[in-house]
VMD Tcl script that draws the C-alpha trace (Angstrom):
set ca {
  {0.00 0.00 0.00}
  {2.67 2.65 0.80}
  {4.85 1.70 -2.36}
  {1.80 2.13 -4.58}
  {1.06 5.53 -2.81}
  {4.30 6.35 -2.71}
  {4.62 5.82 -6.74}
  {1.89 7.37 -7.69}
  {2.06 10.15 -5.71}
  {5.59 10.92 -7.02}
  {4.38 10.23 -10.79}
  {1.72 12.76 -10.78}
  {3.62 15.25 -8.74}
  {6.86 14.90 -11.19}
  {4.05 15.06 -14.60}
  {2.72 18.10 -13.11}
  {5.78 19.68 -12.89}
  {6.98 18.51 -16.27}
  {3.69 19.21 -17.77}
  {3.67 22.56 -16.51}
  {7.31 23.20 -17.52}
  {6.70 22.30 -21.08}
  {3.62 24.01 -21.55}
  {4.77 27.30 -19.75}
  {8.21 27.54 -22.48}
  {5.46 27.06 -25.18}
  {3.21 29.70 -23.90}
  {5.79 31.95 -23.39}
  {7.08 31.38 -26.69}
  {3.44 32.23 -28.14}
  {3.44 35.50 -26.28}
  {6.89 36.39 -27.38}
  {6.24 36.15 -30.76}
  {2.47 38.21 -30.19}
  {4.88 41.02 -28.37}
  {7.25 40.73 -31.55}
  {4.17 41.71 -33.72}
  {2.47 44.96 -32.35}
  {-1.11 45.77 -33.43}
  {-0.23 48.51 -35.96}
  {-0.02 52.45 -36.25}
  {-3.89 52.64 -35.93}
  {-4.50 51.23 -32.39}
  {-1.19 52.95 -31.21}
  {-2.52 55.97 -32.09}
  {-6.15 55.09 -30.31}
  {-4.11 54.96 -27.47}
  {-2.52 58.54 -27.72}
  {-6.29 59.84 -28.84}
  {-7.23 61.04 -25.60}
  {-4.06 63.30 -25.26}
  {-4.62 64.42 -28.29}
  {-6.68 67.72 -29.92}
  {-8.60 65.82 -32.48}
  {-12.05 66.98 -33.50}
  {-14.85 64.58 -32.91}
  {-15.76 63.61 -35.72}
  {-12.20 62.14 -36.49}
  {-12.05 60.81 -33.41}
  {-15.43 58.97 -34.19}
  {-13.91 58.15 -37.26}
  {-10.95 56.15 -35.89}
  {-12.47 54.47 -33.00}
  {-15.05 53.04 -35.66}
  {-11.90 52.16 -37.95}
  {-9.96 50.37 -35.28}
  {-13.57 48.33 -33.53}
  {-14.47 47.34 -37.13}
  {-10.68 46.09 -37.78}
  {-11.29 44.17 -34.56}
  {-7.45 45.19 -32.65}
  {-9.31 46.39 -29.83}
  {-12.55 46.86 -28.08}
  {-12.76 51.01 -28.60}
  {-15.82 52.43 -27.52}
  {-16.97 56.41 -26.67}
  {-19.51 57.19 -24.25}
  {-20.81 60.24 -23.14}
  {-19.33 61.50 -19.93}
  {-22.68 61.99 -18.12}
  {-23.16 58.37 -18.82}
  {-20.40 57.31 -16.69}
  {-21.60 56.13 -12.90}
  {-19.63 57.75 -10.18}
  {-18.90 61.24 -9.22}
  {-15.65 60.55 -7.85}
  {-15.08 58.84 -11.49}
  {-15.81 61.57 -13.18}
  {-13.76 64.35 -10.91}
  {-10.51 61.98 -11.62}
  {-11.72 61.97 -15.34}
  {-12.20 65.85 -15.61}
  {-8.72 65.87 -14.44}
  {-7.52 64.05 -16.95}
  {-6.55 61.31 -15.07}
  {-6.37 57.85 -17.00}
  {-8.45 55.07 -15.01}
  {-8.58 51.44 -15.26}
  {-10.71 48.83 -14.02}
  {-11.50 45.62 -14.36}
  {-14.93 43.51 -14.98}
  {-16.38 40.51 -13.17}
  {-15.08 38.30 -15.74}
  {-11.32 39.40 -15.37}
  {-11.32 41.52 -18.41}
  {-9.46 45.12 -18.12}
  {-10.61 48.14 -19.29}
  {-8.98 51.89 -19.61}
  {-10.86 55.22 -19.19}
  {-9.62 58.19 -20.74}
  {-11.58 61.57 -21.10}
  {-11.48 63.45 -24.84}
  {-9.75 66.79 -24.18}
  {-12.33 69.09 -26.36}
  {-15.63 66.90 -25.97}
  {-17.68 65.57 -23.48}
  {-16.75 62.15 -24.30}
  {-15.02 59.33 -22.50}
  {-12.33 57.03 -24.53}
  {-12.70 52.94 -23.18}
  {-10.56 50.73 -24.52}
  {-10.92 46.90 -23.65}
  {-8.11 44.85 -23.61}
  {-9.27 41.80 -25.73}
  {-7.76 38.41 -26.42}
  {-7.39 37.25 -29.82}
  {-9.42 34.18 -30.82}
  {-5.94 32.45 -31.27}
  {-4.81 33.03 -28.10}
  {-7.81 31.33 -26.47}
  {-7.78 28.27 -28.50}
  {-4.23 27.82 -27.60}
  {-5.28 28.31 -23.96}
  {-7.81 25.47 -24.57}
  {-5.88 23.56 -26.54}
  {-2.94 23.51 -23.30}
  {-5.12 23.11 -21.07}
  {-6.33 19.70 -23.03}
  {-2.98 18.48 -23.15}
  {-2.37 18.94 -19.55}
  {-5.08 17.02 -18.45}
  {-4.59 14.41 -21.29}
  {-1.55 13.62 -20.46}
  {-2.37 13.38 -16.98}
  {-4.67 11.18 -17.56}
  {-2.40 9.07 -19.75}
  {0.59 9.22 -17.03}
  {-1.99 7.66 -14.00}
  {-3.48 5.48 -17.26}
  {0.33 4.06 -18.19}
  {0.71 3.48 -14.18}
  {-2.70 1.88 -13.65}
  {-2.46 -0.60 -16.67}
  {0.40 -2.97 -15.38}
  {-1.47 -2.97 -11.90}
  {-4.73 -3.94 -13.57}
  {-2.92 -6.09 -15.71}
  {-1.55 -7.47 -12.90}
  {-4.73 -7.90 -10.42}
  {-6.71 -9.49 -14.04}
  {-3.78 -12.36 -13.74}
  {-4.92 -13.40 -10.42}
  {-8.03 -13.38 -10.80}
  {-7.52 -16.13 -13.76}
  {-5.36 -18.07 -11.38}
  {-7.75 -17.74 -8.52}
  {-10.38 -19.22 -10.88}
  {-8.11 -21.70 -11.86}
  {-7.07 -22.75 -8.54}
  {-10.39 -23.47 -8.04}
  {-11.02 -25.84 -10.58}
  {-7.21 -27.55 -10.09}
  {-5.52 -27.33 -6.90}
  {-2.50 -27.73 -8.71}
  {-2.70 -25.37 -11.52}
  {0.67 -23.35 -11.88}
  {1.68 -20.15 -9.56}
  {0.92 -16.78 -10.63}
  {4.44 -15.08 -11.54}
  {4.64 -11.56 -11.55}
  {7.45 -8.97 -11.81}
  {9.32 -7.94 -8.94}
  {8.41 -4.27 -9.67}
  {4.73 -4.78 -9.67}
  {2.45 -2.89 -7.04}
  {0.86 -6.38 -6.98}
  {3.98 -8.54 -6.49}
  {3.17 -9.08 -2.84}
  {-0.20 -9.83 -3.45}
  {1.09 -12.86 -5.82}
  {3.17 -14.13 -2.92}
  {0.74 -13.87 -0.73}
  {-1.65 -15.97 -3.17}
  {1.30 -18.07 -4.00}
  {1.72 -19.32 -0.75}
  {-1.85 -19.52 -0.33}
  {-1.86 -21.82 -2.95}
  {1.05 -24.13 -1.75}
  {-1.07 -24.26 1.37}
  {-3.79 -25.56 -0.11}
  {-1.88 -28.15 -1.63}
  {-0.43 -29.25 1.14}
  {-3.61 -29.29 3.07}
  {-5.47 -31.57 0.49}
  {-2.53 -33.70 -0.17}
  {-2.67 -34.20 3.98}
  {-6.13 -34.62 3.90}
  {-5.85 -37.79 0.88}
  {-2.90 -38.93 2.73}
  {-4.87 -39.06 5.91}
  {-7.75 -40.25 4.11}
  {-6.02 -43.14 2.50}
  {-3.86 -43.66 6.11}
  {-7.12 -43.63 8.16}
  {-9.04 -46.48 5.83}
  {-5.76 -48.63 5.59}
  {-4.93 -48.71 9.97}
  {-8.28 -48.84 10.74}
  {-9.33 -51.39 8.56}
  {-6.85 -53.52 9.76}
  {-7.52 -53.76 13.61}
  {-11.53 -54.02 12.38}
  {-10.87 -57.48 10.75}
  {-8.92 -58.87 13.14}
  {-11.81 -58.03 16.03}
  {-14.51 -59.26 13.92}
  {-12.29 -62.15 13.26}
  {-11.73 -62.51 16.90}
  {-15.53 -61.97 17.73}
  {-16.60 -64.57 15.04}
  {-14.21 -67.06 16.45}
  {-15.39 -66.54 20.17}
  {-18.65 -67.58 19.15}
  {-17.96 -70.37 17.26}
  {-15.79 -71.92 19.92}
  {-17.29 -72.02 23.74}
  {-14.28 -72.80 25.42}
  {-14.06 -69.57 28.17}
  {-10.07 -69.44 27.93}
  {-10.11 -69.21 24.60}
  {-13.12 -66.46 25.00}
  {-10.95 -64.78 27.08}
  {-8.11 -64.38 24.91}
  {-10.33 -63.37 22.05}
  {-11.50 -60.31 24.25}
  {-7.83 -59.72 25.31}
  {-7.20 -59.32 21.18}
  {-9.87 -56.98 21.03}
  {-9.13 -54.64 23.85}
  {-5.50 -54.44 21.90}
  {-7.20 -53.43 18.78}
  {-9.07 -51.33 20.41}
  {-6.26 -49.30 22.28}
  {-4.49 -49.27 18.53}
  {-7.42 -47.76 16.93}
  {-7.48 -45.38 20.32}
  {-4.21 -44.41 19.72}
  {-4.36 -44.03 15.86}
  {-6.86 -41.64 16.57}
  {-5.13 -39.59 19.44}
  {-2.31 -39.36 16.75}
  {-4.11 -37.90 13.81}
  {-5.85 -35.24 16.48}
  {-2.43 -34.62 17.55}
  {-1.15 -34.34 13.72}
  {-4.14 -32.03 12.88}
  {-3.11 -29.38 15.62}
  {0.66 -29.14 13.44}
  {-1.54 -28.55 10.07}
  {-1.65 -24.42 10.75}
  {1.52 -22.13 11.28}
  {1.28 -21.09 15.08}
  {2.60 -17.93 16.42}
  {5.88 -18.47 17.56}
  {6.91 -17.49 21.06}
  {10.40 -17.18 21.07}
  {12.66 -17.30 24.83}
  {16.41 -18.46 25.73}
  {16.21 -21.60 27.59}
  {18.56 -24.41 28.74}
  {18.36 -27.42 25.83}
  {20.21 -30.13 28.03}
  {17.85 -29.38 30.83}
  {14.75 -30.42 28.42}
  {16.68 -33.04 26.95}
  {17.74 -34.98 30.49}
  {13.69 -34.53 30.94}
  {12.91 -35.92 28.24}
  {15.44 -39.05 28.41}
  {13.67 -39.33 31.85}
  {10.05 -39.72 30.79}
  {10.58 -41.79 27.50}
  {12.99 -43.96 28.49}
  {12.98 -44.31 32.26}
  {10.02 -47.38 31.90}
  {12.18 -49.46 29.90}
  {13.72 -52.70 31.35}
  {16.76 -52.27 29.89}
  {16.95 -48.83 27.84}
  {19.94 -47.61 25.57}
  {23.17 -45.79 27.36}
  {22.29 -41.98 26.62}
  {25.14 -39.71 25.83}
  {24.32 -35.93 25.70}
  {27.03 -33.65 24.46}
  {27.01 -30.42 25.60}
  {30.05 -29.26 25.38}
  {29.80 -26.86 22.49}
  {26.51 -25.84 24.04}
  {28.16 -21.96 25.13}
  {24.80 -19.63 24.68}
  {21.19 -20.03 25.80}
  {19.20 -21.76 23.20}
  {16.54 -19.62 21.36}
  {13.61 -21.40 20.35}
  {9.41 -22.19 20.81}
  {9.98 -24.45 23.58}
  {6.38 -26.25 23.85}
  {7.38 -27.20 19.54}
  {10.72 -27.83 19.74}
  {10.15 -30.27 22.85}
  {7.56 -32.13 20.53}
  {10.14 -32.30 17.89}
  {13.03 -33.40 20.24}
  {10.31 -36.27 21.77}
  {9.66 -37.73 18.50}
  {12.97 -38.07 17.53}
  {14.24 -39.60 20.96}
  {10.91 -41.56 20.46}
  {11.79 -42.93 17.26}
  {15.96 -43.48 18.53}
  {14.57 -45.68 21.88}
  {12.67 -47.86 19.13}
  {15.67 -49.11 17.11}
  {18.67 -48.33 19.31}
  {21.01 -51.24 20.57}
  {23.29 -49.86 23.27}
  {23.67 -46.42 22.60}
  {21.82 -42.89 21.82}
  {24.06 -39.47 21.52}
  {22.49 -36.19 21.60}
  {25.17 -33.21 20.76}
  {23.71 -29.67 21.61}
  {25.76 -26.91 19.71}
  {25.21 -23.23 19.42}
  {27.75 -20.46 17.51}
  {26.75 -16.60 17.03}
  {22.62 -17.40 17.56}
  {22.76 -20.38 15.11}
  {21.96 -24.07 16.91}
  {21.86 -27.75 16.05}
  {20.96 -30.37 18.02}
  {21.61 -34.03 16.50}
  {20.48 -37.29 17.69}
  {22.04 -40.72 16.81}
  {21.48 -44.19 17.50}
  {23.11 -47.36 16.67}
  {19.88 -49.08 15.11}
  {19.88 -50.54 11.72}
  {19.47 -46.98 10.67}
  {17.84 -45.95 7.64}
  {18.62 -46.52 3.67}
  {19.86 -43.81 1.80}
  {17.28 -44.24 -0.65}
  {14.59 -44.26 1.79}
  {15.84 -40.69 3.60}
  {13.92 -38.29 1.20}
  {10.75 -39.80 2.35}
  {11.17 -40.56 5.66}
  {9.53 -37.57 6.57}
  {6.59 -37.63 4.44}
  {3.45 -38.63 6.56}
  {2.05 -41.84 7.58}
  {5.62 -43.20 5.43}
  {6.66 -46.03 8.16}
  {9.71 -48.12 6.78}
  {9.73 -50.96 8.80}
  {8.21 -52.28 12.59}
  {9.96 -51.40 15.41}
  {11.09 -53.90 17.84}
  {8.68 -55.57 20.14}
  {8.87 -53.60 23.18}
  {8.49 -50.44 21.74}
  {5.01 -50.45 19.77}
  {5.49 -48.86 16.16}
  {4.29 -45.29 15.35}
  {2.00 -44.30 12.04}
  {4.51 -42.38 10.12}
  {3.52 -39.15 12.11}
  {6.01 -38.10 14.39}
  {8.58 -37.12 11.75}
  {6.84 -35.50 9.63}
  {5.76 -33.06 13.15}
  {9.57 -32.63 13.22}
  {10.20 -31.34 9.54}
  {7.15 -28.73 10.25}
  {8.58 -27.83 13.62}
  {11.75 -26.81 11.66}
  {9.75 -25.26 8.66}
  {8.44 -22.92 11.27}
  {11.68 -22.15 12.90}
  {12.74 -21.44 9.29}
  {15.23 -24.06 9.50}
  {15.76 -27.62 8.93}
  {16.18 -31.51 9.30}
  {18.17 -33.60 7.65}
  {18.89 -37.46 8.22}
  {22.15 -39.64 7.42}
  {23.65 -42.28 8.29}
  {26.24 -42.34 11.52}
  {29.42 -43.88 11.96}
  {28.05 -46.73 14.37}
  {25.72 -47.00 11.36}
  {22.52 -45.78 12.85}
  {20.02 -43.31 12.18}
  {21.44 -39.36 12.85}
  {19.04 -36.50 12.78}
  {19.92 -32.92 12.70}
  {18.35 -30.03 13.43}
  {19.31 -26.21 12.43}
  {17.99 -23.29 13.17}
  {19.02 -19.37 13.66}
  {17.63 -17.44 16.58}
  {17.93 -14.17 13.83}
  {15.63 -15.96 11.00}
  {13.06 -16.75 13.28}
  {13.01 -13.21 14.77}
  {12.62 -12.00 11.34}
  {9.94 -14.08 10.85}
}
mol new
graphics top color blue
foreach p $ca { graphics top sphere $p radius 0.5 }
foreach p [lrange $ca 0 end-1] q [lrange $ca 1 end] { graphics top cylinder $p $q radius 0.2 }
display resetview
C-alpha cells in the first residue's frame, strides 16, 4: 500500500511539474512572438487619442476604424453616462483610469480633451490566443490522464492475472503459480496468493494422505476383532473367550491411539505464532530421556554432548520439545546400546543431533522418511510402532523455525538426525 502511494504520488507530482514546464516555455514562446508583432499604427494611435486635440468627428472616425478592424474593443460614451462622481472628478482631471470587470477583463478610461466624451478601450484576447489556452489546457489534463493510465495498466494487468489463477485454482488445486514482476504494485499480493496456494496443496494432499492412512490402519484392527468376535462364538471354550476379548481390547487401544495421533497431527496442520525465549536445551533433553525412556527394562546408554553448548538456546519451547520427543521416540525404538544427543550453538545459530546405533535408515529411503504416515519398517517388540507421524511433526517444527532436518547415516551405522535453526531468521519471521 505505501509503495503504490508512494509511486503514484511521485508520478503525478513529477508530470505536473513537467507538464507545466513544457507548456509554460510554449506559452511563453506564443506570447513572445504576439509582443514581436504589435497591433499597428492605428490602435497605437487610439491609445494617444485622448491626449490628443482631435475633433470629434475624427475621433469617431478612428475608433469606428480600429472596432471594425477588430485590434481592440474602442468604444466612446458620453461622460454623463459614466456612474460615479468621484469617477468623473478623476476623469475631468484628466486622469487615466482602469478597471477591471467581473469576468477578469481590463478596461482603460480616458476623457477626450475638447468633448464631453469618454475614450474605453478593452483589452481583448485574440481568438488564437484562447484556442491555444484550450488547446494547453487539453494536453495537460490528457496527459495526466495518460501518465496515472500508463501506471494503472500494469497494476490492472496485474490484479486481471490473479483473478484467472484464482479461478483456476479453483477448478485444479495444482494449476501453476501466478508469476509476476518484482516491480509490480501487486507482487506481494502474488506471494501472498502463492503461498496460499502451496497451502492448499499441502492441506489436500494431507487430507488424501490421511484419508487413504485412516481407511488402511483402521481397517486392519476391524478385521482382526470381527475375526476374533466370530471365532469366540464359534468356539465355547471360556479361555479361549478370554483371549479373544484380550485381542480386542488391543485393537481397540491401537485404533485409540491411531486416533489420538491424527488429532495430535491435525493441531501441526496451521503455522502457530511463535513465542520465542532463551532456555537451557540439556535441561529439556535430560527430561525428556527421563520420561521416554525411564520405563524401559533395559533402555539404551544416553550420551548428551554439551560441550559446544556456550549460549542459551533460542527457540518455541512447547514445539521444539515435541520435535526433540519424537525423535528420541523414534531413537529408543531401534537403538542397541547407545543414543548421543550433541547440543551446539555459535553466534545465535543451533543444532541439536540425535544418533542411535539401530539398523538406521537406507539412503534411498531418507527423502521420504519424513513424508506422513511413510513407516519403513516395525519397530522392535517392546516399543510399539508409530503411524509415520512423528517425523513429519519434526520437519514442520523446523519449517516454522525457518530451519531444517536432515537425516544420514552415523558412523556406528545408525540413524542421525539434525536439526538447524538461527535465533535471527526466526526473529525476522
Amino acid at each position: 500500500m505505501k509503495r503504490a502511494f508512494l509511486s503514484l504520488y511521485l508520478l503525478i507530482v513529477l508530470a505536473i511539474l513537467g507538464l507545466g514546464w513544457a507548456l509554460d516555455q510554449l506559452w511563453n514562446t506564443y506570447q513572445t512572438e504576439r509582443e514581436a508583432q504589435p497591433p499597428g499604427a492605428t490602435l497605437t494611435e487610439v491609445l494617444q487619442l485622448a491626449g490628443a486635440e482631435r475633433p470629434l468627428p475624427e475621433t469617431r472616425a478612428l475608433v469606428h476604424d480600429v472596432a471594425r478592424q477588430g485590434l481592440a474593443d474602442v468604444r466612446l460614451i458620453p461622460l454623463e453616462d459614466i456612474s460615479g462622481e468621484p469617477i468623473k472628478k478623476r476623469l475631468l482631471a484628466d486622469e487615466a483610469l482602469s478597471f477591471e470587470d467581473a469576468n477578469g477583463n481590463l478596461y482603460h478610461y480616458r476623457k477626450l480633451k475638447k468633448a464631453p466624451y469618454v475614450l474605453v478601450l478593452g483589452e481583448v484576447t485574440p481568438e488564437a490566443s484562447r484556442r491555444l489556452e484550450s488547446l494547453l489546457a487539453l494536453v495537460f489534463y490528457g496527459a495526466l490522464a495518460a501518465v496515472v493510465f500508463f501506471w494503472l495498466w500494469p497494476l490492472t494487468r496485474d490484479l486481471s492475472r490473479l483473478e484467472r489463477h484464482a479461478q483456476a485454482l479453483g477448478h485444479n488445486p495444482e494449476a501453476p503459480l501466478v508469476t509476476l514482476s518484482g516491480h509490480s504494485a501487486a507482487n506481494r499480493l502474488g506471494q501472498a496468493f502463492n503461498q496460499m496456494a502451496l497451502q492448499i496443496r499441502e492441506l489436500l494432499r494431507s487430507q488424501r494422505e490421511m484419508t487413504h492412512a485412516v481407511s488402511h490402519e483402521l481397517r486392519t484392527p476391524l478385521a482382526r476383532m470381527k475375526f476374533a468376535l466370530e471365532m469366540a462364538e464359534a468356539n465355547g471354550d471360556p479361555n479361549n473367550l478370554q483371549r479373544k476379548l484380550q485381542s480386542v481390547r488391543a485393537d481397540v487401544a491401537e485404533m485409540d491411539q491411531l486416533v489420538n495421533q491424527l488429532l495430535h497431527y491435525a493441531r501441526f496442520e496451521t503455522r502457530p505464532d511463535l513465542l520465542l525465549t532463551p532456555g537451557d536445551m540439556a535441561a529439556l533433553v535430560h527430561d525428556l530421556w527421563l520420561r521416554l525412556g525411564g520405563h524401559l527394562p533395559q533402555p539404551p546408554q544416553l550420551y548428551l554432548h554439551s560441550e559446544e553448548l556456550t549460549q542459551p538456546v533460542v527457540c518455541d519451547w512447547s514445539l521444539m520439545e515435541r520435535a526433540l520427543h519424537n525423535l528420541i521416540q523414534n531413537a529408543l525404538r531401534y537403538a542397541h546400546r547407545r543414543i548421543d544427543i550433541t547440543l551446539e550453538a555459535r553466534q545465535d545459530e543451533f543444532w541439536v543431533t540425535v544418533e542411535d546405533d539401530g539398523p538406521g535408515i537406507p539412503e534411498e529411503e531418507q527423502e521420504r522418511i519424513f513424508e506422513s504416515f511413510v513407516r519403513l519398517r516395525e519397530a522392535p517388540e517392546h516399543h510399539s510402532a508409530g503411524f509415520g507421524l512423528g517425523l513429519a511433526i519434526v520437519q514442520r517444527v523446523m519449517n516454522w523455525h525457518l530451519g531444517d532436518v536432515q537425516v544420514n547415516t552415523a558412523q556406528s551405522g545408525g540413524a542421525r538426525f539434525t536439526l538447524h535453526w538461527s535465533a535471527q531468521a526466526t526473529d525476522v519471521d
